[in-house]
N, C-alpha and C positions, 0 to 999 in steps of 0.2 A: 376243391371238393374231392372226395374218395373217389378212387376209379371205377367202381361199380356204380359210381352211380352219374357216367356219364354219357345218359342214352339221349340221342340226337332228335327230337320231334319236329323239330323244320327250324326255319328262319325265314324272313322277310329278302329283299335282295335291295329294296332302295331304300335309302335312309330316314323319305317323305311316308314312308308306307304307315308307323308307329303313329303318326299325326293322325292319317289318315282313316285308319283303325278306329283307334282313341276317341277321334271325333264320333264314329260312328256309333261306339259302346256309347258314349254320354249324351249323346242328342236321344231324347224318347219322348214318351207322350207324354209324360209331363210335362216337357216343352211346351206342348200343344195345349194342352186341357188342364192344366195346373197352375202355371206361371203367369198367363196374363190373368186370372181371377186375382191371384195373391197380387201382383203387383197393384191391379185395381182397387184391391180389400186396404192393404197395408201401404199408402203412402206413395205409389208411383214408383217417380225416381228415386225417393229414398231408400223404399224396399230392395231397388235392384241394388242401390250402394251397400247395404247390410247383406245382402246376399253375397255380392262379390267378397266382400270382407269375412263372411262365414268360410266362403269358398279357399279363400289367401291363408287367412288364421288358422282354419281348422282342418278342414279335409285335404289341403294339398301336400302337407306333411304325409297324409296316409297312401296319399296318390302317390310320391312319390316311394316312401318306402314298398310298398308292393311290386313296380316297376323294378327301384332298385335288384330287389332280392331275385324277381325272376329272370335281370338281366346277369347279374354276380354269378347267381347257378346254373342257368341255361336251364333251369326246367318250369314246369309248373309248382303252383304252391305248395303241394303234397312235399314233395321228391327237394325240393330247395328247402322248406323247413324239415326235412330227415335231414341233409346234409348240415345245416346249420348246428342244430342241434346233436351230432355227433362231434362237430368241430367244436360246440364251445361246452361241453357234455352237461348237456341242460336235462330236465329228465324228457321221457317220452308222453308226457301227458301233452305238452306243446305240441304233436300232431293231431292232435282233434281240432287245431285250429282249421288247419289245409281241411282235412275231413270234411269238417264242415260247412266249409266252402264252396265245395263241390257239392253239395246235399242244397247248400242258397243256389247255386245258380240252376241246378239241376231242377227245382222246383218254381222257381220266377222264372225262368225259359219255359215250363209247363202251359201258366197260366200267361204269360206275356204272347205266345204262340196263338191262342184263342182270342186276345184284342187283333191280333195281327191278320187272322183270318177274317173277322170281321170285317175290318178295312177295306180287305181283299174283295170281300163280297160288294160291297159298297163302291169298286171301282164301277166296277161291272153292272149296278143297282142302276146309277151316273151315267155311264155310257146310253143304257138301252132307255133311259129316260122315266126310267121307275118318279122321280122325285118334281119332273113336270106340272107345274101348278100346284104342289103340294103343301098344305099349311101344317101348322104343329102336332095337329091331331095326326094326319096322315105321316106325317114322320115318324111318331112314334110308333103307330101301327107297324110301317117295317122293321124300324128295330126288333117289335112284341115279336113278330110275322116270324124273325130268325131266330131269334136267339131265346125265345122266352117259351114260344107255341112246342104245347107236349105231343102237338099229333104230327109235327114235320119235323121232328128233331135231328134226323139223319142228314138231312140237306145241311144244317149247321156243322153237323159232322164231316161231311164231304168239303166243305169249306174249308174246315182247323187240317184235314189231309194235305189239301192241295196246298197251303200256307209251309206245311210243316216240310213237303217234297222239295220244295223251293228254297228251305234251307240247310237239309239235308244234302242234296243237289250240290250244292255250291262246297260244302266241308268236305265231300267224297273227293271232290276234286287236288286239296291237295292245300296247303300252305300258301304257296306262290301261285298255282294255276287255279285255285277257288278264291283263299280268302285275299289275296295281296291282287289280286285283277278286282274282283266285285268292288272292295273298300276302295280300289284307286277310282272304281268308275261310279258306284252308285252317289258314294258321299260328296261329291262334286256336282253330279247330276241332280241331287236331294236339294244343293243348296242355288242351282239353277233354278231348279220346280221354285222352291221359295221366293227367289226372287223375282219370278213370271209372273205369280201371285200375287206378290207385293205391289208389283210395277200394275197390275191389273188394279187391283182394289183406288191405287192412286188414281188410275184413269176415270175411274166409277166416282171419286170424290169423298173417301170412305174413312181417308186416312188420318184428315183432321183431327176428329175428334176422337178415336184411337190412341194418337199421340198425346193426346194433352194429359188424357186417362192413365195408359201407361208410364209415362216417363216425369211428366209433369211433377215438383216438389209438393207434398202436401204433410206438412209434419202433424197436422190434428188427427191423422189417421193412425198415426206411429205410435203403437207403446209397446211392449212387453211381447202381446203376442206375436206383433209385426218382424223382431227378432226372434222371436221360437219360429214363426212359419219359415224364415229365411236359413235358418241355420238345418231344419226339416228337411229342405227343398235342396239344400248342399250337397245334405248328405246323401238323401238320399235317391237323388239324380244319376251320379257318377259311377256306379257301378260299382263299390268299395265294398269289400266284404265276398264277393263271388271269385275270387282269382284271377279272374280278367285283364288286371294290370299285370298281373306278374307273368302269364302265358304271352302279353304282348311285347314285356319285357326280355322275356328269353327269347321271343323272336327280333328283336330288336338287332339290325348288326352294328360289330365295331365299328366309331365313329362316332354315334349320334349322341348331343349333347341331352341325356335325357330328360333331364330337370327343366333347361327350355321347353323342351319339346312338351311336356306335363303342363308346364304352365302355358301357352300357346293353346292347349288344349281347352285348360279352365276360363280361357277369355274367351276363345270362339266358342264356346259351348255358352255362355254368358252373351255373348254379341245375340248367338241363334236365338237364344229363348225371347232375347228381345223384339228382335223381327219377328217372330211368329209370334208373341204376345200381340203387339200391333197390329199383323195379320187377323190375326182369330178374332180378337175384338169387332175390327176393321168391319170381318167378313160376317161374323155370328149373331153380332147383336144391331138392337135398333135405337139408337138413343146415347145414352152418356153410361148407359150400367147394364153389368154383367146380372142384376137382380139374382147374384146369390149362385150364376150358376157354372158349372164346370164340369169334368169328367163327360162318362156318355151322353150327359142331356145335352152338352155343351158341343164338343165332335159329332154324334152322328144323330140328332135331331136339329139342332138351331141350324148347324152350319148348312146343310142342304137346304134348309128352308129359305135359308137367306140369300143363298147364290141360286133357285129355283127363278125366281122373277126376271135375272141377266141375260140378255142374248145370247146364245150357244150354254145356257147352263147346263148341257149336257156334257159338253167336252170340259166345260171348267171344273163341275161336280165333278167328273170321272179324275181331273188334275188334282185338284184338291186332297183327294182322299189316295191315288198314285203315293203322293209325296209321304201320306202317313204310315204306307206299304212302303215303301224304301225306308222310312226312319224305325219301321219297328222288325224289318227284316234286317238292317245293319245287325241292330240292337241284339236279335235273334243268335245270330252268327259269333256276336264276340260271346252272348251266355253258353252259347254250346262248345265252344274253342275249351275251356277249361276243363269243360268232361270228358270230353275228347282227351284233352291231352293228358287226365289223368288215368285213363282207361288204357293210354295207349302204352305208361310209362308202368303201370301196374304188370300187363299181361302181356306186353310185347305184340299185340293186336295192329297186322297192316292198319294204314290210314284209312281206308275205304271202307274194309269192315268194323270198323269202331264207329265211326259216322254213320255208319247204317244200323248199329246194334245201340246207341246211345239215341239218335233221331229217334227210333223207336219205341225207346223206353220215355222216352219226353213226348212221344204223341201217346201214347197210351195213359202217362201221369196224367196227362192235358185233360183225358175224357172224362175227368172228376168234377174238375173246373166246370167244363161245356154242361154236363148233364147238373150241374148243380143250380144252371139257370133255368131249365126247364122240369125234367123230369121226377128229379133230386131233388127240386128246389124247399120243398116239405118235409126231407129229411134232415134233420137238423140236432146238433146236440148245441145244449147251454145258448140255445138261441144264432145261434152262427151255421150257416152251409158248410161244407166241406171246403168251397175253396175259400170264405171267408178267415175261417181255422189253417188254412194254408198261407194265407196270404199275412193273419194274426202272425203266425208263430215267426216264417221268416223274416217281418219287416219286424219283430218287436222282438224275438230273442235270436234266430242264427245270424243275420247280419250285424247287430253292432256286437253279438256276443263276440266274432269272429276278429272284428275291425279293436278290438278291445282285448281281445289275446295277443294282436297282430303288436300294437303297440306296447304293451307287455313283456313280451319277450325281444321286442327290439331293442327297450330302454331298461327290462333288469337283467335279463336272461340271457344275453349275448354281453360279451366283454366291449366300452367304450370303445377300444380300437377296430372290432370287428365289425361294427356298427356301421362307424365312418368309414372302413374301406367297403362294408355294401355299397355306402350312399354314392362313393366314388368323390371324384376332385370338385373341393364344390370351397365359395369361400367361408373364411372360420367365422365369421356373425353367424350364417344363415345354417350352421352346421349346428353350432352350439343352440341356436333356438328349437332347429329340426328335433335334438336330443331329447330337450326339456320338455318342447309338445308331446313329442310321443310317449316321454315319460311318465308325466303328470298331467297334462291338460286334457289328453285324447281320452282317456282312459273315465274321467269324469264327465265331461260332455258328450261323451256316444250311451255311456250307462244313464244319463240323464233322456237322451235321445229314447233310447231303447222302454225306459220305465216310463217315461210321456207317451210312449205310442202305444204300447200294452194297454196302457190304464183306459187312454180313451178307446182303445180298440172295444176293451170289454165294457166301458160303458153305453157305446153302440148295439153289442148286442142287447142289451138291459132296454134301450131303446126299441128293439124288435117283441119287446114284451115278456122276454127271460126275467125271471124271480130266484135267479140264483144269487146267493148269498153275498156276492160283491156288487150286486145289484143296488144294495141298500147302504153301499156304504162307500164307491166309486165318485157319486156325483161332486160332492164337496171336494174331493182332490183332485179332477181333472178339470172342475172349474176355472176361470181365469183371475187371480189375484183379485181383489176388490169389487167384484162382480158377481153379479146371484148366479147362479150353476144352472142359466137356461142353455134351450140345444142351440139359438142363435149364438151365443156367447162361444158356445165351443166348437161351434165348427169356423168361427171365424177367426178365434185366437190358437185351438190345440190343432194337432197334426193336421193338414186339410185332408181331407178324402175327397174321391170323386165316385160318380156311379152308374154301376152298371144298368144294363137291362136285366129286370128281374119279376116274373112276374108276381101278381099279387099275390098274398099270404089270404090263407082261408081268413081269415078277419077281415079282409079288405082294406088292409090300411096302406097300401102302397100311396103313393104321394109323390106329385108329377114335380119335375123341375120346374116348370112355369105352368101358371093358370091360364087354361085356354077359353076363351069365352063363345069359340063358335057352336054354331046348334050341334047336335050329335055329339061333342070331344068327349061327354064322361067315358060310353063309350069305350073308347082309347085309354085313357087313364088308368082305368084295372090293370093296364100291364104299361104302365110309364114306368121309366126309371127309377127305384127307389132311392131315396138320398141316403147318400155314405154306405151304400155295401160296398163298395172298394176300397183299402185303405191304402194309406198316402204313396209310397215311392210305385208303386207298380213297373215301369219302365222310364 
């Protein structure tokens, strides 16, 4: 690479650290509130086997070129596609990939920051015993109570702070002394909590039928959409499209077999969601079925209701939700590492003051998000909030736009040989299929990914009672092959979403995750979670 453009932003010091990282970017809450629905929806064990294989086939070619590239140039995405692009003299339009890169993680760390406050609140809710004899109704009222009520909105506020300190905190510190200490201690500690948990629900007797649910073959569930959910869920788990790989890549040191190490990542990230699919079933529901439900209704209403009845459900409620604070705080840390490091490699900004100047501008983006659950929540264009249209735009045009430049300019725009010396020393099968996925395959299946999720994203809004003009003519193309264009059909075949706390629409048609039949719950139900304002990868 040119000499100007070889500015130093840290590195890692053990060679376990990349894994360690890795794991922590790709475990999220999708883990949690995503994976065991779909595995339950689509076929069990065979869903996780088409997932894994989405995983193998598709996205680990992109996993690894990211990595590659930011380990080749020691930088972040920005600064390594400048350099590339002078080397192979491509034009300059290929830096708007890096660009907008940083613009995806800079705004999914915004709103990922506010589930994680959340959480955070919810340790705390668990400890002091808020959720003690608490049924469905009373669940959802705390949720409404936080996150939805327009007269106490500040306290949701002072929550997304304190979340937002705690990652901040950790980035001032430094490469080695913040992020290579946290990632060696939390992601280890995360998957301890897990298996405390695990080992707990076993003792309670819970696991049984969990398993059978999860992992269990059942191919009459399997068709078409059971591979679009799995290939969804691949993609967009992993962190692909935000820079992420490539900033852990440049901190990567000499040595490390990277390509293992990626793959090592994609299994344990696959083993995890299994165990907490199992878990969350285990612990959330009562019976043989999730009845349709996931995201918030499924996290911070069922599951507390479910572990309220247990001995000590105070310290286990407060564990439970601990664990979801460590997996969406790793998560936090690796979307910020990229803005960080392109801030730093931009303006020559010490490490301290760019973490506190970029922290900043991500709690601030966040208060769009926050206030678009409560106060905002009426402010609306074409039927969608503000972070609805936030969360539309990245998951359905900057991420796979990004992951679909990336492949792009690996497989035209760069010369064969420069390609293969990014990838590094790798054998020739696996070199020569890497080529042709990134060349052809990737490029068709993220643009398929990406026009699957827009479509149904905006016929969601059409579902909130929008009459804009795609309104009337979305339903028949997001439908499921051979199936009438009902909303059961396509939330169970197109992109999953999950949902938040939101409260109800002057119409009043919000609509609970589950029917409560005790006296008082409608009540509550005014401000239950609506179904699918969240769309699919969120963290």
């Amino acid at each position: 690479m040119p000499a100007p453009y070889e500015t130093p932003i840290g590195s890692w010091t053990r060679k376990s650290t990349f894994f360690w990282a890795a794991v922590g970017a790709t475990v999220g809450l999708a883990n949690l509130w995503q994976f065991p629905y779909l595995a339950g929806q689509h076929g069990g064990g065979l869903f996780i086997l088409l997932y894994l294989a989405c995983l193998l086939l598709v996205t680990l070619p992109l996993m690894v070129t990211e990595s590659a590239m930011g380990r080749h140039s020691r930088h972040g995405i920005v600064l390594a596609l400048d350099g590339y692009i002078r080397s192979a003299r491509c034009s300059r339009w290929w830096m708007y990939a890096g660009r907008l890169s940083i613009i995806a993680a800079f705004l999914v760390l915004s709103y990922t920051a506010v589930f994680g406050s959340i959480a955070l609140a919810y340790v705390f809710f668990g400890a002091l015993g808020v959720f003690s004899g608490a049924g469905q109704a009373e669940a959802t009222a705390v949720l409404a109570d936080l996150v939805s009520d327009t007269r106490d909105y500040r306290m949701f506020m002072a929550w997304h702070l304190f979340f937002m300190v705690l990652v901040v905190w950790v980035s001032i510190q430094g490469v080695v002394k913040g992020l290579e200490r946290v990632f060696r201690a939390l992601v280890p500690a995360s998957l301890l909590l897990l298996l405390a948990l695990f080992a707990l629900a076993g003792w309670h007797g819970r696991l049984e039928g969990a398993v059978t649910t999860v992992l269990e073959f059942r191919p009459e569930d399997v068709g078409f959409g059971s591979l679009k959910a799995a290939l969804f869920h691949a993609f967009f788990t992993l962190g692909l499209g935000m820079g992420v790989w490539s900033i852990f890549g440049a901190y990567t040191p000499v040595g490390v077999r990277l390509k293992r190490s990626v793959l090592a990542v994609v299994l344990m990230d696959t083993l995890i969601a299994i165990l907490a699919g199992v878990l969350i079933f285990a612990t959330a529901t009562v019976g043989s079925s999730f009845d349709g439900e996931r995201g918030f209704s499924l996290l911070f209403v069922s599951l507390p209701v479910a572990l309220a009845p247990l001995p000590g459900s105070q310290f286990i409620i407060a564990a439970a939700f601990l664990l979801v604070v460590l997996v969406v705080w790793t998560t936090s840390l690796a979307l910020l590492e990229p803005v960080i490091g392109w801030f730093r490699e931009w303006t020559g900004s010490p490490r301290g003051w760019s973490a506190f100047i970029m922290g900043a501008l991500v709690w601030f983006a966040g208060l769009g998000t926050l206030l678009s659950f409560n106060i905002w929540a009426d402010v609306q264009l074409a039927g969608g909030t503000l972070f609805r249209w936030l969360e539309l735009i990245t998951g359905g045009l900057l991420i796979p736009l990004v992951a679909i430049l990336i492949a792009l300019f690996t497989g035209w725009c760069l010369t064969r040989s420069l390609s293969f010396r990014i990838l590094g020393n790798t054998p020739w099968l696996f070199s020569r299929i890497w080529y042709w996925v990134m060349r052809l395959v990737l490029p068709v299946v993220v643009a398929f990914i990406g026009i699957s999720y827009t479509l149904f994203s905006l016929d969601n809004l059409c579902d909130s009672g929008e009459k804009a003009r795609w309104c009337r003519q979305l339903s028949p193309v997001v439908a499921t092959p051979g199936k009438a264009p009902d909303t059961k059909s396509q939330q169970a075949d197109a992109p999953q979403q999950s949902e938040p706390a939101q409260p109800a629409s002057s119409s009043g048609e919000a609509r609970p995750a589950r029917h409560d039949d005790d006296a008082g719950g409608d009540q509550f139900h005014e401000k239950a979670p609506k179904q699918d304002n969240i769309l699919y990868h969120s963290v």
